[in-house]
C-alpha positions in Angstrom: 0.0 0.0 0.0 2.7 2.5 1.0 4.4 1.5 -2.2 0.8 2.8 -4.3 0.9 5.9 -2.7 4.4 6.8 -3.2 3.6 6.0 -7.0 0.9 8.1 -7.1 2.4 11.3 -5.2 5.3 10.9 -8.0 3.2 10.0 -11.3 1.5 13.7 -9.9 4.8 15.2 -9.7 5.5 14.2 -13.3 1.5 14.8 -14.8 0.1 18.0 -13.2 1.7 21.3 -14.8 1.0 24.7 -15.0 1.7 27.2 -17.9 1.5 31.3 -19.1 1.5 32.5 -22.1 1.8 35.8 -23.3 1.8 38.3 -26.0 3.3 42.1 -25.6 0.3 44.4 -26.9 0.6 47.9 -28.2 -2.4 50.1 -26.6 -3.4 51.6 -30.0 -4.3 47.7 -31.4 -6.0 46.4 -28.3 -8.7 47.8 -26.3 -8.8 47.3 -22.6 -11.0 49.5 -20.2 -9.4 50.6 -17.2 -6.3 51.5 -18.7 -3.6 51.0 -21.0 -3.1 47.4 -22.3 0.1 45.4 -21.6 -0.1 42.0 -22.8 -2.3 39.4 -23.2 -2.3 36.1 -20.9 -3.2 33.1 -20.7 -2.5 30.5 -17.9 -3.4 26.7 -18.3 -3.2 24.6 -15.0 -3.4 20.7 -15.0 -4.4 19.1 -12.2 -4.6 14.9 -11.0 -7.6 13.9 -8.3 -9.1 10.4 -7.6 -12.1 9.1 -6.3 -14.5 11.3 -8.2 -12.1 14.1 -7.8 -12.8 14.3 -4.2 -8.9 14.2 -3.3 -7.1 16.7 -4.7 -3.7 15.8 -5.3 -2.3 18.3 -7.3 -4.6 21.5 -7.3 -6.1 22.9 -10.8 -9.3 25.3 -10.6 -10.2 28.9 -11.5 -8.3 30.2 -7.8 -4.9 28.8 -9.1 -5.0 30.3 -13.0 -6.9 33.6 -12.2 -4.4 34.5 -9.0 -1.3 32.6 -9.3 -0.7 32.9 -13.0 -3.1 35.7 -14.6 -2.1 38.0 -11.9 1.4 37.3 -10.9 2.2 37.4 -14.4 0.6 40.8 -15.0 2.4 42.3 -12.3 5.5 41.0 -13.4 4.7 42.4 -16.5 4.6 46.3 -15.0 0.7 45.9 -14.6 -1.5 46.9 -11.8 -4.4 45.0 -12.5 -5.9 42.0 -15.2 -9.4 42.8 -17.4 -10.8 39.0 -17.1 -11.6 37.8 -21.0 -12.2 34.4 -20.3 -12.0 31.3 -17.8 -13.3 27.8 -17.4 -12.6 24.9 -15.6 -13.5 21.3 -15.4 -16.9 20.5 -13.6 -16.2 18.8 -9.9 -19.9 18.8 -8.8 -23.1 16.6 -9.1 -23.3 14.5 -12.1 -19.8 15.7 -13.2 -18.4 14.1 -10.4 -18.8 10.7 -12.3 -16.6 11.9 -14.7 -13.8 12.0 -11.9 -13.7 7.8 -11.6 -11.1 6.6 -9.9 -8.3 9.3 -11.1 -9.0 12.4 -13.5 -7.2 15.4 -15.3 -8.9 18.5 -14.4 -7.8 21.3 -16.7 -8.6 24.8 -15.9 -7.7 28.3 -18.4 -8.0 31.7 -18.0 -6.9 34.5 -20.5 -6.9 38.2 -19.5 -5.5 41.5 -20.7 -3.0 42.9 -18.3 -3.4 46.9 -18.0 -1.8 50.0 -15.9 
């Protein structure tokens, strides 16, 4: 048993990942209200749960791609805040949680303007 759980905190380690992608803007070819655009970003996060994705073994939903990527990257970017374009994630709840057998893949994205 000790063996299967060691395996599965290191198949996580190796299946769960996180990425940002971004594009530098010019503020006369993109409109963003609330300032002048930056860049645009998108952040993708992977995640691994089991048992109907009741246990979370590496985290994916909206928290992790809006805060920790959108964000951090727009203020590493020189930005002060993000405009929100888009986000989803994958379902955890009711029926959807069928679709979380015995391990699953959620994946979660978010894409945002980054302005000053």
């Amino acid at each position: 048993m000790k063996k299967a759980i060691v395996a599965a905190v290191l198949a996580s380690g190796l299946v769960a990942c996180t990425s940002v992608e971004t594009a530098v803007v010019s503020g006369n070819e993109v409109a963003a209200t609330g300032g002048e655009p930056i860049a645009v970003i998108q952040g993708t996060a992977l995640g691994l749960t089991a048992i109907f994705h009741v246990i979370d073994l590496v985290q994916s939903d909206l928290d992790t791609v809006v805060n920790r990527l959108l964000v951090s990257e727009a203020k590493a970017m020189g930005g002060n805040k993000v405009q929100l374009l888009d986000a989803a994630t994958t379902p955890r709840h009711g029926i959807f949680a069928l679709t979380g057998t015995i391990i699953a893949f959620p994946l979660s994205t978010a894409t945002g303007v980054a302005v000053k």
